[in-house]
NUVOPA-733709 format. One line per field, with one value per residue: x, y, z of N, C-alpha, C in turn; residue number from 1; residue in three letters. Coordinates in Angstrom, 3 decimals, m for minus. Example, Ala and Ser with C-alpha at 12.3 -4.5 7.8 and 13.67 -1.06 7.14 Angstrom:
n.x <- 13.190|12.850
n.y <- m5.690|m2.250
n.z <- 7.800|7.080
ca.x <- 12.300|13.670
ca.y <- m4.500|m1.060
ca.z <- 7.800|7.140
c.x <- 13.200|12.900
c.y <- m3.300|0.030
c.z <- 7.800|7.870
seq <- 1|2
type <- ALA|SER
***
This chain:
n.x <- 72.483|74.221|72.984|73.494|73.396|75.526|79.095|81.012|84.181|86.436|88.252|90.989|90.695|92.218|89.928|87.569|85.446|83.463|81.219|78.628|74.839|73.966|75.583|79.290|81.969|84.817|86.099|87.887|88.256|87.979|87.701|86.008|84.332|83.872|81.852|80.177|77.684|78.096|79.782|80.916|82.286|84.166|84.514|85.046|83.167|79.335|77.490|74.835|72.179|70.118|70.671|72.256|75.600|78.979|82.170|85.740|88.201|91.015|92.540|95.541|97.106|99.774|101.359|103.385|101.628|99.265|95.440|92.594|89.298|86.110|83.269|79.384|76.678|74.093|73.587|72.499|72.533|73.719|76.086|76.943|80.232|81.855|84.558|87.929|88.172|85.873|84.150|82.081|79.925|79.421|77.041|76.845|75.522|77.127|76.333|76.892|80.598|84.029|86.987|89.517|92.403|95.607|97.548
n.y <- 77.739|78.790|80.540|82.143|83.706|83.651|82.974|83.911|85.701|85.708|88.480|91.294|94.264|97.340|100.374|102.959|105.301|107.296|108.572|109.070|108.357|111.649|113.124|114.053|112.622|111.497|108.891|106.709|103.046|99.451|96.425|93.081|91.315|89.934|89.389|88.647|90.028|91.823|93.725|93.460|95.854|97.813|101.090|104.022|106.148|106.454|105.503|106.403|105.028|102.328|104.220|105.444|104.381|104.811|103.496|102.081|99.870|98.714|96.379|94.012|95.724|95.701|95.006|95.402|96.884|98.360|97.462|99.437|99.017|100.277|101.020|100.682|100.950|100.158|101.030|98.219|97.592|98.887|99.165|99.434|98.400|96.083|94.939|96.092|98.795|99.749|101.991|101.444|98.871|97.708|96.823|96.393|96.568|95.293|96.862|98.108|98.083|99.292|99.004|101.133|102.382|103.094|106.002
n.z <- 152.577|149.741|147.220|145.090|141.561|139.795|140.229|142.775|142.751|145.164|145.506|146.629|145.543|144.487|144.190|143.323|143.559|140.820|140.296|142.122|142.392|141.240|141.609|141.476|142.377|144.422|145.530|147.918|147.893|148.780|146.956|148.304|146.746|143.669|141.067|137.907|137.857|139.377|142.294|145.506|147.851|150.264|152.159|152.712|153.198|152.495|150.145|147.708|148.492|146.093|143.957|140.620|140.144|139.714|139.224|139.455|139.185|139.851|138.131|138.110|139.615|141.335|138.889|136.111|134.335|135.309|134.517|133.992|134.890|134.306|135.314|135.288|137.475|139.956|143.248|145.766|148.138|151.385|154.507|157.803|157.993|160.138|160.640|159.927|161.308|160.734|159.237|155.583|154.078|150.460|148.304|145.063|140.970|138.463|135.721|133.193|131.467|130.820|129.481|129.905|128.955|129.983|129.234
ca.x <- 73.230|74.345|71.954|73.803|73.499|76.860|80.029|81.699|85.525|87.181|89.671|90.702|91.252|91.807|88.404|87.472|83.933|83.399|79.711|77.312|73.585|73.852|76.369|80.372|82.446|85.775|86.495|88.230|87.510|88.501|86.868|85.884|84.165|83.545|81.143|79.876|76.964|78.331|80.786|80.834|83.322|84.262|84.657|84.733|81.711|77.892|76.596|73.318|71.138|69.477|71.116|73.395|76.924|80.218|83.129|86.813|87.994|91.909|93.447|97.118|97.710|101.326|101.909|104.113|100.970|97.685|94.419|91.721|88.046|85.656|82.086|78.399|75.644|73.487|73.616|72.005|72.397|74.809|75.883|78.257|81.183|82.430|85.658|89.163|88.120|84.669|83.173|80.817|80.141|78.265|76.679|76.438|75.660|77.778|75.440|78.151|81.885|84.640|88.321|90.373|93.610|96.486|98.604
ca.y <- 77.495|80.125|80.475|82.876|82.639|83.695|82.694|85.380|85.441|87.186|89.736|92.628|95.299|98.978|100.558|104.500|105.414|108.507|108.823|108.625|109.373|112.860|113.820|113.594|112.384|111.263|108.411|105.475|101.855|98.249|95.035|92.288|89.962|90.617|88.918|88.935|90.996|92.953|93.697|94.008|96.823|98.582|102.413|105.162|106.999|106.154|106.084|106.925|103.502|102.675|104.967|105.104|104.427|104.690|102.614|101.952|98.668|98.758|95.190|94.075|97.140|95.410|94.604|96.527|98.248|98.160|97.267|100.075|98.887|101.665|100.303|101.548|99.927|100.561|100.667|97.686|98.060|99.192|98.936|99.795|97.515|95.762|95.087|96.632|100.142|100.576|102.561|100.864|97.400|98.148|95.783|97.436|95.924|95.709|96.860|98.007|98.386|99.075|99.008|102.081|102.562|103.935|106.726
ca.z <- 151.359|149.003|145.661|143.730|140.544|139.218|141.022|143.040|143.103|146.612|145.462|147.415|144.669|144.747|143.606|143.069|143.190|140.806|140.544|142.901|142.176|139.825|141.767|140.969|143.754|144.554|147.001|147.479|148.432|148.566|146.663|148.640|146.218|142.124|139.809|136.570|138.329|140.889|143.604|147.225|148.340|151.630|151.484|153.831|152.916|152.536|148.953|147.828|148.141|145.109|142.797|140.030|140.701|138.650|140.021|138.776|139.640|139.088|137.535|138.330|140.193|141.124|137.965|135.387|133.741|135.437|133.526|134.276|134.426|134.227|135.612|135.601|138.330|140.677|144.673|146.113|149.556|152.282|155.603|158.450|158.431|161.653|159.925|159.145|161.718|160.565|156.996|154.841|152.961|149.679|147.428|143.527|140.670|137.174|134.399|132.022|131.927|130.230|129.777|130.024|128.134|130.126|128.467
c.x <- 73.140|73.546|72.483|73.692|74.559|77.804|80.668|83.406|86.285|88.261|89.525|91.562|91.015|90.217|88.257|85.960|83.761|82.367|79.073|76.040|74.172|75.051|78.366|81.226|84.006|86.655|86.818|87.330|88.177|87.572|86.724|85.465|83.549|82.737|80.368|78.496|76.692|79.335|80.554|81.934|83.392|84.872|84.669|83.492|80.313|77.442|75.329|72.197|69.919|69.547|72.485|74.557|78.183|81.396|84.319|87.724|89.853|92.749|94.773|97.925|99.234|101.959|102.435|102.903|99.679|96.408|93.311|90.081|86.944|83.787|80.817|77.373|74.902|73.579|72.209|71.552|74.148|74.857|77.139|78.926|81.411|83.642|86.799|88.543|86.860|84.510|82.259|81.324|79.137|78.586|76.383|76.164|76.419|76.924|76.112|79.574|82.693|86.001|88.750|91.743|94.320|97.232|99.944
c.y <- 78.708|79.993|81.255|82.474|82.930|83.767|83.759|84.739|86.883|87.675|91.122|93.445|96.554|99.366|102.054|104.458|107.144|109.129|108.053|109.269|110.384|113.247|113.470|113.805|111.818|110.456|107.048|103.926|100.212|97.026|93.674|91.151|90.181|88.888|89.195|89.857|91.953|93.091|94.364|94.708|97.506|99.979|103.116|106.476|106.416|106.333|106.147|105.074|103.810|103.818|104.925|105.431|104.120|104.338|102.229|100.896|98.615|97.567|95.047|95.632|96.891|94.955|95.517|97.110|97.274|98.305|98.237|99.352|99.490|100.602|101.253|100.633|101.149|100.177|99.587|97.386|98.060|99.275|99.175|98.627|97.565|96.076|96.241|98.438|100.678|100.964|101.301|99.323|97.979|97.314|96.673|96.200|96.185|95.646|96.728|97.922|98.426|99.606|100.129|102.192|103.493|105.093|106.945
c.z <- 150.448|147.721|144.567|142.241|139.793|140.656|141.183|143.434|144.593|146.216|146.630|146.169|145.038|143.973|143.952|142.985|142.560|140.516|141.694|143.335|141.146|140.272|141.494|141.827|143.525|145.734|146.613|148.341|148.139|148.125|147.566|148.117|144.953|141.445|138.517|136.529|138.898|141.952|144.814|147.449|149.335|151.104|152.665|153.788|152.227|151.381|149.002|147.629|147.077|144.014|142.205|140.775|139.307|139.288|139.016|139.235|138.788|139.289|137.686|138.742|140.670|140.127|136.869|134.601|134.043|134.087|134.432|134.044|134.869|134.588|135.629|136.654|139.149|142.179|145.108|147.518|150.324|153.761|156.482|158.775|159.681|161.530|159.609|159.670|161.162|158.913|156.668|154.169|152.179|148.802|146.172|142.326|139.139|136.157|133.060|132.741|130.244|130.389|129.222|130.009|129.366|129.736|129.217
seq <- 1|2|3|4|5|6|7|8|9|10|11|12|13|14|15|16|17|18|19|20|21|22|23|24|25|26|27|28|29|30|31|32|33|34|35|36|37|38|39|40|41|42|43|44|45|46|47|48|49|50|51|52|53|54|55|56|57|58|59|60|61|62|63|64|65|66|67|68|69|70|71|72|73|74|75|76|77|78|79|80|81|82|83|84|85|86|87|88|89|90|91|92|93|94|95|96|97|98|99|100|101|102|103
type <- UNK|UNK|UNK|UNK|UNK|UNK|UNK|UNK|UNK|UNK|UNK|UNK|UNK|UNK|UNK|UNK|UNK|UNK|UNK|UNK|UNK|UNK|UNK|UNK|UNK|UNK|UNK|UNK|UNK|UNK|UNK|UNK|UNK|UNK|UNK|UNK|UNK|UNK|UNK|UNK|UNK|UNK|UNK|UNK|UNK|UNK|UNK|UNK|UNK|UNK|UNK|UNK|UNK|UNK|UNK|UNK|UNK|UNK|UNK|UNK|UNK|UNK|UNK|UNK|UNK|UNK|UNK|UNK|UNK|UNK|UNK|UNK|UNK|UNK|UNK|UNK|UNK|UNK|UNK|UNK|UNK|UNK|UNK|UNK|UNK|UNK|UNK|UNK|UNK|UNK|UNK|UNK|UNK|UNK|UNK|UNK|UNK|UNK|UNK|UNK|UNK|UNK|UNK
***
C-alpha cells in the first residue's frame, strides 16, 4: 500500500532541468507524476544524486499562453528507465518555486 503523504497527480509535462549540482546545464525531460513535494521525471541524462537541482515545469503548454514554473529541490534518487527507449527516472524534491512571467 502506498503511504505517501501528499497525493501525487500523473501528468506528463514538458520539464527543463537548468541546474544541476553547481553546475549550469541544459536538458530536457518529461513529468511523470507532480506533488506538492516533488516530481518524478524521465530525462536523457544522469543528474547528480543528492544535489541541488533547478527544474522548469511548463503549465498549459497547448494552451494559448503557457504558465512557467521555475522550481528549486534536491535529487532524491535515480535510475535507468525501462520505458519509452531507455534514459533516466528521477525522483527530486520541490523545496521552492516560482512562477515566471512570459514576455
Amino acid at each position: 500500500m502506498d503511504q505517501r503523504r501528499t497525493r501525487r497527480f500523473q501528468l506528463e509535462l514538458p520539464l527543463s532541468v537548468t541546474r544541476s549540482g553547481v553546475e549550469r546545464v541544459a536538458f530536457a525531460g518529461v513529468t511523470k507524476n507532480i506533488s506538492s513535494a516533488g516530481v518524478l521525471f524521465t530525462t536523457e541524462r544522469h543528474p547528480e544524486l543528492g544535489g541541488p537541482i533547478e527544474y522548469v515545469i511548463t503549465l498549459n503548454h497547448d494552451g494559448p499562453q503557457s504558465v512557467i514554473l521555475r522550481c528549486m529541490g534536491k535529487i532524491l534518487r535515480s535510475g535507468q528507465s525501462v520505458q519509452n527507449g531507455g534514459g533516466f527516472q528521477v525522483a527530486a524534491t520541490l523545496e521552492r518555486y516560482e512562477f515566471v512571467r512570459q514576455h
